[in-house]
N, C-alpha and C positions, 0 to 999 in steps of 0.2 A: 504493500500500500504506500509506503516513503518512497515509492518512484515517483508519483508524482507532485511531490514534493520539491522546490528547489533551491537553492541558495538565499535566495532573498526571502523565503517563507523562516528559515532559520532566524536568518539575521534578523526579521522583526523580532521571532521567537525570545533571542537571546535582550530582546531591549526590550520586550514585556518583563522579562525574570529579572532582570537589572531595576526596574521599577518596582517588582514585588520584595526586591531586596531592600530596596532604600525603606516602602513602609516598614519589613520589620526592623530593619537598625533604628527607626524611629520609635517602634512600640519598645523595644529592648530597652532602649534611654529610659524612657518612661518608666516602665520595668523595674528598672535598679533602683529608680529613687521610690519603690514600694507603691505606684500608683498601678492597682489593673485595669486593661484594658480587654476584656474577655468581649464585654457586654459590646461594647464599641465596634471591635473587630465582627462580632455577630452580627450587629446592625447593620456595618457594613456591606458583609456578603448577602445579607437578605437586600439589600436596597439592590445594590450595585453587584450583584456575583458573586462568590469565592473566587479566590488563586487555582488556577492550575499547578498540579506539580508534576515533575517526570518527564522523557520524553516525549518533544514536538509530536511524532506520528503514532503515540499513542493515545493521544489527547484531542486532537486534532480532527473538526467533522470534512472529510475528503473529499466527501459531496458539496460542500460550500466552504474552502479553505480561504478565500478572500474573505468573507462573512465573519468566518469563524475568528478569525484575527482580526478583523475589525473589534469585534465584541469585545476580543478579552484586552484589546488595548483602552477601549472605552471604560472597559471594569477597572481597570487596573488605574488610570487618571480620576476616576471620578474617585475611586476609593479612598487616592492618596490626598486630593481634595478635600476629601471628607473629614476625614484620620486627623490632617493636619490643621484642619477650621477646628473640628475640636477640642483637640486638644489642647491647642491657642487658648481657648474661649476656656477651658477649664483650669490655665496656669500651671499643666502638667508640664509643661518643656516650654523652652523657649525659642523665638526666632531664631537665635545667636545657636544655640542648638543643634536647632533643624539643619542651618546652614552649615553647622560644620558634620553634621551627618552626609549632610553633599559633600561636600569638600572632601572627608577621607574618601568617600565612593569614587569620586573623582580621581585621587590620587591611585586606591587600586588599580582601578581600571586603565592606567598608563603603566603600570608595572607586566601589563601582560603585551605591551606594543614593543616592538624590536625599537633601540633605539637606532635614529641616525638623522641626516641631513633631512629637516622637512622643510617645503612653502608653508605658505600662510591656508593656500587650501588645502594642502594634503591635512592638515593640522583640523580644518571643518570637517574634512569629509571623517576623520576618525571620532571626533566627537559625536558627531551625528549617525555615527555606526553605534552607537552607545542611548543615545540621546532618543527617547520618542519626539518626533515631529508629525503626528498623524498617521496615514496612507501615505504610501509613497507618490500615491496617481493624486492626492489632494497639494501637492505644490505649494507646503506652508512657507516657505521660505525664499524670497528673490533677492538673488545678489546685486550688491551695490556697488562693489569695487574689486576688481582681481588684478591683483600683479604679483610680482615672487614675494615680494616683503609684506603682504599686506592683502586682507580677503572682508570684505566689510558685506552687510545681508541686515534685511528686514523681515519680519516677522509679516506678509501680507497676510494670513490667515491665522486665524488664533482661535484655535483648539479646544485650549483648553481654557479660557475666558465663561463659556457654558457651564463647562463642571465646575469652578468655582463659583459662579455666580448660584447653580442649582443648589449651593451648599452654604450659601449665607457668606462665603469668602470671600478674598481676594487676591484675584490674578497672579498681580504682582508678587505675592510671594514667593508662588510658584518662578515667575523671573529671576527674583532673589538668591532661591535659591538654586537654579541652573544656573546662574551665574558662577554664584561659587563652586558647583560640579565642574563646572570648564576650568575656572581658575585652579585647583584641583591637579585637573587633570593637567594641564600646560605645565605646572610648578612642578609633578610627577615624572615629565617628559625630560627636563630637564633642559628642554631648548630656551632662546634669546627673546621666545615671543610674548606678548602682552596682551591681555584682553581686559575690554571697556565694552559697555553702553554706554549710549548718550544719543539723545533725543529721539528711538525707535530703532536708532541701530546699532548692532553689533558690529566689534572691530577687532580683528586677529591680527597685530601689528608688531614685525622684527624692530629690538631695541626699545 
């Protein structure tokens, strides 16, 4: 049945489980400092789905495999969405937190990349091998600038603005802290390059 299956059905695969990774290093934090979240995580999966776990092509409906990974990337945003409006709102963790639960995710996730000689886009296109941006056919993202030193991109469609909004939150946090996921990961790489916002867009910049 994994024949047909292909590369790219993976690679979403692998960037849903990287999102279901970050809610739990989230609920874990929470965790240690003695707060549960049992009830939460259940409400969650009732609202919005449970996690899948295990193997892509054992999981995975054959007969609607675009469908089917649409879904569980929808579950899996709106969840963390959810997860993380809460527990905001209940003073279990903090921003400062959350963000650096991105930031080490970040940093692993560059320990598994070979090091050496990168552009400014080879440096996007690994993030965003990591990183949900939607479907691939939904075209969230148009670039603004490419040259060797330098790859700058706007955010034309926003995704995930819905599931925060459905959840009483806000967006921007979600930006916040992708933000610090990329920083993260660059600062992991160990390359010369930089990253900023500023005023809708994103800038991957040598020096």
């Amino acid at each position: 049945m994994s024949a047909f299956l292909g590369k790219i059905h993976y690679w979403l695969y692998n960037k849903i489980m990287l999102h279901e990774k970050l809610i739990d290093a989230i609920v874990e934090r929470v965790t240690a400092k003695g707060y549960s979240c049992e009830a939460l995580l259940a409400e969650s999966y009732e609202k919005y789905g449970a996690p899948v776990t295990g193997p892509l092509e054992e999981n995975i409906n054959h007969s609607n495999i675009h469908g089917w990974l649409q879904e569980r990337i929808h579950s899996v945003e709106k969840r963390l969405a959810f997860v993380v409006t809460e527990l905001l709102k209940k003073d279990t963790i903090t921003v400062e937190e959350i963000s650096s639960v991105f930031y080490e995710s970040g940093m692993a996730a560059s320990k598994e990349i070979a090091k050496g000689e990168y552009k400014a886009k080879d440096l996007y296109t690994l993030i965003f091998d990591h990183m949900l941006a939607g479907m691939p056919c939904d075209h969230v993202n148009t670039i603004v600038e490419d040259t060797e030193n330098s790859f700058s991109w706007t955010t034309s469609i926003c995704p995930q603005r819905e599931h925060w909004e459905q959840v009483n939150g806000d967006v921007n946090h979600f930006y916040s802290f992708r933000d610090n996921w990329i920083q993260g990961f660059l600062n992991g790489m160990g390359t010369e390059y930089r990253y900023f916002r500023a005023n809708g867009i994103s800038t991957i910049r040598k020096g």
